[in-house]
N, CA, C and O atoms as a printed pandas DataFrame, in Angstrom:
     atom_number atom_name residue_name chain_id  residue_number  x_coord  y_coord  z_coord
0              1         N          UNK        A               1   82.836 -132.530   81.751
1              2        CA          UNK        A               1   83.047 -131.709   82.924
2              3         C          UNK        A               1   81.791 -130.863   83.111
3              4         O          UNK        A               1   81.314 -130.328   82.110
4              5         N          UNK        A               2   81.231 -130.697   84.262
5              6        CA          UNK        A               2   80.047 -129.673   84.752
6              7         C          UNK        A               2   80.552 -129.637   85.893
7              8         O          UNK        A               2   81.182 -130.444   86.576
8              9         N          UNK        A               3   79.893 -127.682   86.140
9             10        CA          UNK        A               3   80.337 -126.917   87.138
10            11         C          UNK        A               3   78.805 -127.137   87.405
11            12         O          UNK        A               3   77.948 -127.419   86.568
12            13         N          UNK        A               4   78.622 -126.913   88.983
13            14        CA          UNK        A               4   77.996 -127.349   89.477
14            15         C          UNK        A               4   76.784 -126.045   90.166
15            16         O          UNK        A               4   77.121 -125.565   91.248
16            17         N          UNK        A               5   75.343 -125.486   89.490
17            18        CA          UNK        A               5   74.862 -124.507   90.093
18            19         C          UNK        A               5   75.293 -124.096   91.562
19            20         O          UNK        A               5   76.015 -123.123   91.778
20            21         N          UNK        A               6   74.834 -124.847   92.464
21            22        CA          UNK        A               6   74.797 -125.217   93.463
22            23         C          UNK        A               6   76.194 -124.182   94.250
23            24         O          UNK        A               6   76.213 -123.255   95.059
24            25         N          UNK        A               7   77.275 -124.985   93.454
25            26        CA          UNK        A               7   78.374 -124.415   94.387
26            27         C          UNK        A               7   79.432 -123.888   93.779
27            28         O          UNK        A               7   80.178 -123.079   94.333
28            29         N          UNK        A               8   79.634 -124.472   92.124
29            30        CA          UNK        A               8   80.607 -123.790   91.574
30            31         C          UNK        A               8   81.322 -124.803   91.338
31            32         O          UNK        A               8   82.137 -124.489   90.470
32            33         N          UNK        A               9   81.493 -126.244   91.770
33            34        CA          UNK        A               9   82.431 -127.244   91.770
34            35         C          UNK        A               9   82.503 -127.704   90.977
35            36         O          UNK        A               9   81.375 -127.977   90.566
36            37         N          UNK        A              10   83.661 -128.234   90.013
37            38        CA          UNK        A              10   83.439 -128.963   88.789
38            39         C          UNK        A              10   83.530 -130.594   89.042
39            40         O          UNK        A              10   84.202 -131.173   89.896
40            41         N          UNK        A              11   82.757 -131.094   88.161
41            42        CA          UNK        A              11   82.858 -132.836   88.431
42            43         C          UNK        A              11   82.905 -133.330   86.649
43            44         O          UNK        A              11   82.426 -132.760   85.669
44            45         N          UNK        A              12   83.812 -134.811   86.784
45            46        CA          UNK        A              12   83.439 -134.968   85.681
46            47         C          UNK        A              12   82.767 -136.064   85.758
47            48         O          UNK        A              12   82.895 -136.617   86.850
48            49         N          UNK        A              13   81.535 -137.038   84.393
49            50        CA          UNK        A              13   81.239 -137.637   84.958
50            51         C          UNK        A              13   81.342 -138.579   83.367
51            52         O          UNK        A              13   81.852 -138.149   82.332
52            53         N          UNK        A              14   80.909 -139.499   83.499
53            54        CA          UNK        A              14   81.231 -140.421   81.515
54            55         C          UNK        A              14   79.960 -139.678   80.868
55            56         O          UNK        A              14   79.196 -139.071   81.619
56            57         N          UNK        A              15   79.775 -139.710   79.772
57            58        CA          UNK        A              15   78.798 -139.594   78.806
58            59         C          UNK        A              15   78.456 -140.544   77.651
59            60         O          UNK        A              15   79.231 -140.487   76.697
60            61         N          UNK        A              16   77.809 -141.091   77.597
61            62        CA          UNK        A              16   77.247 -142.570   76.622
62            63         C          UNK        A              16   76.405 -141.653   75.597
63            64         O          UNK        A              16   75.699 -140.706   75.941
64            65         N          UNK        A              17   76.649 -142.198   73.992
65            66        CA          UNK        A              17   75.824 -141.800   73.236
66            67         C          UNK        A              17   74.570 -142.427   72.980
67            68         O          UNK        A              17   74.882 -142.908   71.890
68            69         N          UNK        A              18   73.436 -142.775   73.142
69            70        CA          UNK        A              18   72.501 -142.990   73.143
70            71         C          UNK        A              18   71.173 -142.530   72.315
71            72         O          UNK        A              18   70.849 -141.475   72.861
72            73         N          UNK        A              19   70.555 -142.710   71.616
73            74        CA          UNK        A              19   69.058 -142.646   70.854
74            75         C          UNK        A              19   69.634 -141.278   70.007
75            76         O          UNK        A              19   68.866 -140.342   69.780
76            77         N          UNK        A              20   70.897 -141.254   69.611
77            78        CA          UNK        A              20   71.848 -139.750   68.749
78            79         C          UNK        A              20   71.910 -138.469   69.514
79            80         O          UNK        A              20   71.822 -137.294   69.158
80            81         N          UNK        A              21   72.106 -139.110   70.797
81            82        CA          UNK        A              21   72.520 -137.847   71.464
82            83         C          UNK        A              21   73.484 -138.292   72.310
83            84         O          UNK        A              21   73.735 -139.488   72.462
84            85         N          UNK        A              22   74.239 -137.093   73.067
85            86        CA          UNK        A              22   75.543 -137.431   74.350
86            87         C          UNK        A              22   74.066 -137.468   75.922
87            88         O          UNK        A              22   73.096 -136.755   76.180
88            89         N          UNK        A              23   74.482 -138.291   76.354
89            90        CA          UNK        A              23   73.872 -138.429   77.623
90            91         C          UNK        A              23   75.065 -138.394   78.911
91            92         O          UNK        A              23   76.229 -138.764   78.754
92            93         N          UNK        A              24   74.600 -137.967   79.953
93            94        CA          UNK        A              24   75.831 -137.523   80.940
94            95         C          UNK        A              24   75.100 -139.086   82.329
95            96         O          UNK        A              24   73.991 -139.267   82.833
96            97         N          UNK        A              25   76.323 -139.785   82.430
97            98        CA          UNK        A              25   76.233 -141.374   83.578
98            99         C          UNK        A              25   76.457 -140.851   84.528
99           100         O          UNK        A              25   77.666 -140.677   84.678
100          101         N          UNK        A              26   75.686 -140.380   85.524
101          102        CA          UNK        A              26   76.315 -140.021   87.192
102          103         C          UNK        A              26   76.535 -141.277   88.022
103          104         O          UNK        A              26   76.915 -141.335   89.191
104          105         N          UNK        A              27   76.188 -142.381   87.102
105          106        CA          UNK        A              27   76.836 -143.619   88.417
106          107         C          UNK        A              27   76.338 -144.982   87.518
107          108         O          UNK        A              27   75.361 -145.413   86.907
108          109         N          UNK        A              28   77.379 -145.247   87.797
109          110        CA          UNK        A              28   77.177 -146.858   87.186
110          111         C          UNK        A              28   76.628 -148.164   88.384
111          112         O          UNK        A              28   76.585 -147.886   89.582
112          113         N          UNK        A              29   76.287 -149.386   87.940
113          114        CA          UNK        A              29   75.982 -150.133   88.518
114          115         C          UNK        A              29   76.447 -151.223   88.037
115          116         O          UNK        A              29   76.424 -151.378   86.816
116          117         N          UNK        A              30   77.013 -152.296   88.947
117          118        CA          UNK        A              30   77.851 -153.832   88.554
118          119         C          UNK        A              30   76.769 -154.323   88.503
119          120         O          UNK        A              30   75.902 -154.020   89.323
120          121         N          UNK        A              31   76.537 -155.334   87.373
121          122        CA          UNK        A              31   75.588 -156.664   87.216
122          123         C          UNK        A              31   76.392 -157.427   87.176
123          124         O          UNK        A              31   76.817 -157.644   86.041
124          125         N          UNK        A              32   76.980 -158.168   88.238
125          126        CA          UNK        A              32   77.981 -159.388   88.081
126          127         C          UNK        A              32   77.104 -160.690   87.165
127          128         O          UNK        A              32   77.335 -161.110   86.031
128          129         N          UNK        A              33   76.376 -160.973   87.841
129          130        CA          UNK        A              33   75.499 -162.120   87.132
130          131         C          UNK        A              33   75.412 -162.094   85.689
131          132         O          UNK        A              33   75.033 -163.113   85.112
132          133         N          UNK        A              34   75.673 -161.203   85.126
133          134        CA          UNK        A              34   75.476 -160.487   83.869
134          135         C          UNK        A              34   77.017 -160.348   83.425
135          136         O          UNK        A              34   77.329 -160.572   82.256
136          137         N          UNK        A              35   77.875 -160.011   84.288
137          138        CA          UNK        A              35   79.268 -159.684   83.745
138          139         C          UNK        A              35   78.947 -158.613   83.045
139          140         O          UNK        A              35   79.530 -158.520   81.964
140          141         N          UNK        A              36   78.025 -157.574   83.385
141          142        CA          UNK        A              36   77.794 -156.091   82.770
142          143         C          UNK        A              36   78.014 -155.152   84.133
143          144         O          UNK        A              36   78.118 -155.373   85.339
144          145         N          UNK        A              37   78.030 -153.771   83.111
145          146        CA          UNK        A              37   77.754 -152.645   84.250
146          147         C          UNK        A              37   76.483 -151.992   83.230
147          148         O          UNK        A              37   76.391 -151.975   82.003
148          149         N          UNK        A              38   75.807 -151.611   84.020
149          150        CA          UNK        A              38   74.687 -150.358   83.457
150          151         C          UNK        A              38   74.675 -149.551   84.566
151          152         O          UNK        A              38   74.979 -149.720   85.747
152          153         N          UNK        A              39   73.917 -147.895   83.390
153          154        CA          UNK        A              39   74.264 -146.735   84.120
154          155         C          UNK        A              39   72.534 -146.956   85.236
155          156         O          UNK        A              39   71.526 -147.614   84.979
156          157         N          UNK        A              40   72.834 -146.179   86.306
157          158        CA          UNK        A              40   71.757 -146.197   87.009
158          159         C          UNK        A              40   70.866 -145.115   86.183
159          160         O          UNK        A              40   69.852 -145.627   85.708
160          161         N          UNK        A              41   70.950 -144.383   86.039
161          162        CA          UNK        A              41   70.040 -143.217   85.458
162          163         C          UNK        A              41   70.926 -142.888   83.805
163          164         O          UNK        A              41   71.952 -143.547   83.635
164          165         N          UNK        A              42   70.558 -142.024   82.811
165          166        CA          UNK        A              42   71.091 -141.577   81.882
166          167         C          UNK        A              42   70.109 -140.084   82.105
167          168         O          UNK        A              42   68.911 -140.014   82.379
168          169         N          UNK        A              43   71.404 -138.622   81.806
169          170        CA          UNK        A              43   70.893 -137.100   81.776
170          171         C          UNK        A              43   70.995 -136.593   80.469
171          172         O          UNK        A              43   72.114 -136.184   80.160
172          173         N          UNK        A              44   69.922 -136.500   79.449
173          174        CA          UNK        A              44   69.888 -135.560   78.673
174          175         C          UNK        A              44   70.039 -134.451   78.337
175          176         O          UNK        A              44   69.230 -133.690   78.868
176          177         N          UNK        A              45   70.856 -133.908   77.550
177          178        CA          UNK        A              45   71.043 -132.073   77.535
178          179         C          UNK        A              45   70.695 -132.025   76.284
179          180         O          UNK        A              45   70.673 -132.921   75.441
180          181         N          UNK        A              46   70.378 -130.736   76.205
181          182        CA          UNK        A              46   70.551 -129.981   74.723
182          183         C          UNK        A              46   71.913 -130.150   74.224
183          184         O          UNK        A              46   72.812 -129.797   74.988
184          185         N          UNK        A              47   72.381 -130.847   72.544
185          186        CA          UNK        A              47   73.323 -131.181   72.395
186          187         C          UNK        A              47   74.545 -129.715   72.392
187          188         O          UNK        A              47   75.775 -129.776   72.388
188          189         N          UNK        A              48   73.573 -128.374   72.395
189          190        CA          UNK        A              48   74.499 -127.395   71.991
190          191         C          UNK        A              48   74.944 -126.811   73.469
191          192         O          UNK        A              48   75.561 -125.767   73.258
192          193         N          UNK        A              49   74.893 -126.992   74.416
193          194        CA          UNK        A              49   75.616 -126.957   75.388
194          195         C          UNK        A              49   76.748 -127.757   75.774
195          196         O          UNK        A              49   77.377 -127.510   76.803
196          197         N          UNK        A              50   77.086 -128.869   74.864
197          198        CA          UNK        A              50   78.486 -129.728   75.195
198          199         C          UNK        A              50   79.404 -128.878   74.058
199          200         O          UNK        A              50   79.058 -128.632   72.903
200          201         N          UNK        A              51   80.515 -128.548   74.632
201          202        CA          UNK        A              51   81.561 -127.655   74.490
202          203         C          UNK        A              51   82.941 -128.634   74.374
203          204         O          UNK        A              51   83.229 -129.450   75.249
204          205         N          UNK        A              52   83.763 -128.413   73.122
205          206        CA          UNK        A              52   84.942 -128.540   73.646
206          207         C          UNK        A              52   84.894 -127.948   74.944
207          208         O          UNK        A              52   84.218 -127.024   75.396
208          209         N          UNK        A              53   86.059 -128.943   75.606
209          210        CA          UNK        A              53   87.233 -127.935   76.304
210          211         C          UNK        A              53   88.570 -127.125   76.512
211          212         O          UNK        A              53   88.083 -126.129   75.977
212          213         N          UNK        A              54   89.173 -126.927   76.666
213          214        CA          UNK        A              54   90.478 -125.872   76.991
214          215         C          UNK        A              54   91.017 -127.329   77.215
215          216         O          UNK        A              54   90.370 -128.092   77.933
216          217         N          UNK        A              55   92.288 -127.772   76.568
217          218        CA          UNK        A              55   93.465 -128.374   76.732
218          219         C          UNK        A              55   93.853 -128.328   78.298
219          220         O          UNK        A              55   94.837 -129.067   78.333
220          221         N          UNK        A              56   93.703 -128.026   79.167
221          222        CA          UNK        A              56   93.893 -128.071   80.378
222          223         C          UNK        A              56   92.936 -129.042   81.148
223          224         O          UNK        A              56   93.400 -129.922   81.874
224          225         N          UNK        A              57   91.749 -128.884   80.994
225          226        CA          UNK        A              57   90.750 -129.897   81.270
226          227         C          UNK        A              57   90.960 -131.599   80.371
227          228         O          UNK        A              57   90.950 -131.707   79.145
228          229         N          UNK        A              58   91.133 -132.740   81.326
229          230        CA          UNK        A              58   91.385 -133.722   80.473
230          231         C          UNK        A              58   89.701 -134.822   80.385
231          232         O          UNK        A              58   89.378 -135.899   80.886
232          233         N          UNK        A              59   89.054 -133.892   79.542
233          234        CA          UNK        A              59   88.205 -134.366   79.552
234          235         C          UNK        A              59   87.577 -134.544   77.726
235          236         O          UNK        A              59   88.419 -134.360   76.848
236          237         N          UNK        A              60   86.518 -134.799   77.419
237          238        CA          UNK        A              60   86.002 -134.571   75.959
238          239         C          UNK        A              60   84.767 -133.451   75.867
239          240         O          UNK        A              60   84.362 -133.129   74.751
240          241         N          UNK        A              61   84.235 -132.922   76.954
241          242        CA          UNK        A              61   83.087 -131.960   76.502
242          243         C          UNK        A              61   82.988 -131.067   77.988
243          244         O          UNK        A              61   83.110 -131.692   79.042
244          245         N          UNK        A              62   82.839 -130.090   78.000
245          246        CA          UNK        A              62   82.354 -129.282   79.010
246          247         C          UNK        A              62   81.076 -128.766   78.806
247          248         O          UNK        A              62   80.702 -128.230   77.762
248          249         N          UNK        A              63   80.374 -128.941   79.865
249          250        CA          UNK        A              63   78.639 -128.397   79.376
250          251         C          UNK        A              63   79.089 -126.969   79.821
251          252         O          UNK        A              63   79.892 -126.748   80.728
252          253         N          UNK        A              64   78.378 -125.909   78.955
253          254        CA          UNK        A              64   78.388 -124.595   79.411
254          255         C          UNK        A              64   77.399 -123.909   79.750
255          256         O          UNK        A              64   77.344 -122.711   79.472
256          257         N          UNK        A              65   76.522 -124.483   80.355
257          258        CA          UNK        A              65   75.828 -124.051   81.782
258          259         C          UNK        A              65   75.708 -125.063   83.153
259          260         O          UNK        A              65   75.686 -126.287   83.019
260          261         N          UNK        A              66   75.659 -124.628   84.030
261          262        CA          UNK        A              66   75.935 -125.024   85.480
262          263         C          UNK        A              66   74.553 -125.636   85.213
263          264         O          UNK        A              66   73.627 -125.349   84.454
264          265         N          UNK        A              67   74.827 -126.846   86.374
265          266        CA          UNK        A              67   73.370 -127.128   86.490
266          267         C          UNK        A              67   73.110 -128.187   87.960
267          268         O          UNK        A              67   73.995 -128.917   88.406
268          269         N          UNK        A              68   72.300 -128.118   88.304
269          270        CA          UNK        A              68   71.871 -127.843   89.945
270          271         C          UNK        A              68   72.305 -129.830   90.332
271          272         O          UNK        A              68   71.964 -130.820   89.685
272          273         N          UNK        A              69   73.075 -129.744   91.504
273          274        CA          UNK        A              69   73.171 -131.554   91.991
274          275         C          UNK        A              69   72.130 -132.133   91.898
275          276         O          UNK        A              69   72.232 -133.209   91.310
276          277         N          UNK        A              70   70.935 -131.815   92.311
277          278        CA          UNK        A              70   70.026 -132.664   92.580
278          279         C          UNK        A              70   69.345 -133.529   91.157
279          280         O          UNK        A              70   68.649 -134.540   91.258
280          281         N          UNK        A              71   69.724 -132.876   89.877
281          282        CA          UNK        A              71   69.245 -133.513   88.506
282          283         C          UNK        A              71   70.426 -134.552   88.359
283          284         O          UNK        A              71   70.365 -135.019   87.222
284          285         N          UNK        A              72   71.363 -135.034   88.994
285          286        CA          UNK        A              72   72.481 -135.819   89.250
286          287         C          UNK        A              72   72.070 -137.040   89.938
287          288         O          UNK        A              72   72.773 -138.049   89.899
288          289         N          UNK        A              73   70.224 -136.957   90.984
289          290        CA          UNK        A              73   69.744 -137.570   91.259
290          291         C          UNK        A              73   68.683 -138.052   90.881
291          292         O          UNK        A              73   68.216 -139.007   91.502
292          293         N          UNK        A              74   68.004 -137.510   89.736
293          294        CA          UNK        A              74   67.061 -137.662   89.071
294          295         C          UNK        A              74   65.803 -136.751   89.332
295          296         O          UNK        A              74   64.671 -137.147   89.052
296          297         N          UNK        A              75   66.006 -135.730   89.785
297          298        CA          UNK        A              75   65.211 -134.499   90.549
298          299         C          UNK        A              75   65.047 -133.455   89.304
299          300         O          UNK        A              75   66.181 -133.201   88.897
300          301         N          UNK        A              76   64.409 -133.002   88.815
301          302        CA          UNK        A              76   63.950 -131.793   87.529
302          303         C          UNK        A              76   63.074 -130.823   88.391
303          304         O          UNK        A              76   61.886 -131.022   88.643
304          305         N          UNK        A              77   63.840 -129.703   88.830
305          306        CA          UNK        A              77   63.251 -128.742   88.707
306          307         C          UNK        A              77   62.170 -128.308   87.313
307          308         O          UNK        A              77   62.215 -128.751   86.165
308          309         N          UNK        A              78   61.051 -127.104   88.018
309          310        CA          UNK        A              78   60.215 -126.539   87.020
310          311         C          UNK        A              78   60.796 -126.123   86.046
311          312         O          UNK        A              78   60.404 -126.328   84.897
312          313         N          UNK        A              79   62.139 -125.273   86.443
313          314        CA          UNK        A              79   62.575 -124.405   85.817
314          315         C          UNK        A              79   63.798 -125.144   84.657
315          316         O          UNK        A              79   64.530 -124.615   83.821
316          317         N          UNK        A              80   63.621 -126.445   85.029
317          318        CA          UNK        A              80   64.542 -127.259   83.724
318          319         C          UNK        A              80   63.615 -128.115   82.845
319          320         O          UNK        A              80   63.835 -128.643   81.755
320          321         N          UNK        A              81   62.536 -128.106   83.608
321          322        CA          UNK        A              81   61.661 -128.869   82.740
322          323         C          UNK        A              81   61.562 -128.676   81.230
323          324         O          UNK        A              81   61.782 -127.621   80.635
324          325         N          UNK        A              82   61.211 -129.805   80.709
325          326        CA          UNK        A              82   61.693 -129.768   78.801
326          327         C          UNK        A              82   62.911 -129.210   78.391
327          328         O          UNK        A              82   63.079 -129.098   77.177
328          329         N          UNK        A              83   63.817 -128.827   79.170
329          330        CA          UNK        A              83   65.460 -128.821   78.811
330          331         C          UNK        A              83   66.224 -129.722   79.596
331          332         O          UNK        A              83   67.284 -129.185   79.916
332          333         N          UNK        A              84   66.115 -130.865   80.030
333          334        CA          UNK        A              84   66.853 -131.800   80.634
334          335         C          UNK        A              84   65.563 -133.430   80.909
335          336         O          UNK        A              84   64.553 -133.608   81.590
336          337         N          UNK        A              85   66.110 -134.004   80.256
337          338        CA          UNK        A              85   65.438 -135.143   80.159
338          339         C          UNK        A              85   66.874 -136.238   81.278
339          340         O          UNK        A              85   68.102 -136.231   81.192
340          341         N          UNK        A              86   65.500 -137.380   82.629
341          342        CA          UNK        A              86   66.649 -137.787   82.533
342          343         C          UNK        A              86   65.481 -139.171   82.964
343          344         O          UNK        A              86   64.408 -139.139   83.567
344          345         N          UNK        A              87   66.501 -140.688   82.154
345          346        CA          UNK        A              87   65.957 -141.844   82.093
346          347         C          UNK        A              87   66.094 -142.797   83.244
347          348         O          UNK        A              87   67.278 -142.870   83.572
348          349         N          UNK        A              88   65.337 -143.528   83.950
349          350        CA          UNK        A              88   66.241 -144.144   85.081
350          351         C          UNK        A              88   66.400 -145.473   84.733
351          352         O          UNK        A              88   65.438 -145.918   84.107
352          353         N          UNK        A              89   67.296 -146.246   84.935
353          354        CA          UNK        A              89   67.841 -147.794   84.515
354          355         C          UNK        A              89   67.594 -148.197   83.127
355          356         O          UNK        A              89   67.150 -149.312   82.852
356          357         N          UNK        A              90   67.941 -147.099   82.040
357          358        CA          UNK        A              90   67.710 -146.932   80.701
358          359         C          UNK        A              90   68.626 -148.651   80.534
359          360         O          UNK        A              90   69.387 -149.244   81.299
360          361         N          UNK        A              91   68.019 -149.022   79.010
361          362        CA          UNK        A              91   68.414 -150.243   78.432
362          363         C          UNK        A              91   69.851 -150.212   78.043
363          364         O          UNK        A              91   69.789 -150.641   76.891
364          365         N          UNK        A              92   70.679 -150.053   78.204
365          366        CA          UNK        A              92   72.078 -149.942   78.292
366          367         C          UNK        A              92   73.352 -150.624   79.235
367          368         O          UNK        A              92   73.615 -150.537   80.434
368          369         N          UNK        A              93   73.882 -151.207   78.306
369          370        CA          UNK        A              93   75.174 -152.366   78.984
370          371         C          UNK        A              93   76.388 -152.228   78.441
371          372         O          UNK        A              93   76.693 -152.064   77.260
372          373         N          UNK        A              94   76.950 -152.294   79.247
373          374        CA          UNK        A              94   78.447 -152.619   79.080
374          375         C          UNK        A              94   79.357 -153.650   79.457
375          376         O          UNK        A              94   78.891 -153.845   80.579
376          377         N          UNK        A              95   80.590 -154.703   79.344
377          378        CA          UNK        A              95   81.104 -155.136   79.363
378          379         C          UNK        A              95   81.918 -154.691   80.874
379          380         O          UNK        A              95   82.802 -153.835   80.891
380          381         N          UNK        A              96   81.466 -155.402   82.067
381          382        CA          UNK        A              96   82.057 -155.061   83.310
382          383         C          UNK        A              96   83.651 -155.473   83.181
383          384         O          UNK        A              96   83.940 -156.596   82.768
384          385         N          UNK        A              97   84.504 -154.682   83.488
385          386        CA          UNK        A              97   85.970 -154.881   84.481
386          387         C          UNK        A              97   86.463 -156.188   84.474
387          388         O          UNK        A              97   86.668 -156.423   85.665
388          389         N          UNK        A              98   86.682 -156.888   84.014
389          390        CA          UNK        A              98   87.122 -158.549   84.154
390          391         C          UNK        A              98   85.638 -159.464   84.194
391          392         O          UNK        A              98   85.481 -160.328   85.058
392          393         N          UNK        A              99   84.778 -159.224   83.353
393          394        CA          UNK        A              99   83.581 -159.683   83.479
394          395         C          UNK        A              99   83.473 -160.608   82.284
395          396         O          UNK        A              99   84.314 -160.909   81.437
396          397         N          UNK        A             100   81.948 -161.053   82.479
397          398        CA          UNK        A             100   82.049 -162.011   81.202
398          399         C          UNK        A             100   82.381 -161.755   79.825
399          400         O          UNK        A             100   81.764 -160.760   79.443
400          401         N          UNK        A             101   83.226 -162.333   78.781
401          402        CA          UNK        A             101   82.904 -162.255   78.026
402          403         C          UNK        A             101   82.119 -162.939   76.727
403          404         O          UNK        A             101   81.859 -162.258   75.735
């Protein structure tokens, strides 16, 4: 779950563990040909900002700082620079929805 600088909104989005860290997926992509999905981008955080959450949230981690939509697009502000790493069409697959196996 992340609340959103911007506006306050919370979204949740998957998180893949990757190179020993949690990475946050803002959007997946079908490779039918492949019978995969991969993430379009992968977002790096500092691991000490993923938080339990409160039993009310049905999620596995809440980041506890807000952080701006546009790094959702692959956009890094100055002011996040070297605290948010983010990869685009990182080497990563998954097993699509009724896809090949």
């Amino acid at each position: 779950m992340v609340i959103s600088e911007d506006d306050g909104s919370l979204s949740a989005y998957d998180t893949v563990e990757h190179e020993g860290r949690l990475w946050l997926v803002p959007e997946w992509l079908e490779v039918p040909t492949q019978g995969m999905t991969v993430p379009t981008r992968i977002i790096g955080l500092d691991m000490s900002l993923f938080q339990k959450p409160s039993p009310k949230y049905p999620v596995d981690y809440f980041l506890s700082c807000p952080v701006p939509k546009a790094v959702f697009d692959g956009q890094i502000s100055k002011q996040l620079e070297g605290k948010v790493v983010v990869i685009e069409r990182p080497d990563i697959k998954i097993p699509a929805a009724g896809g090949l196996q």
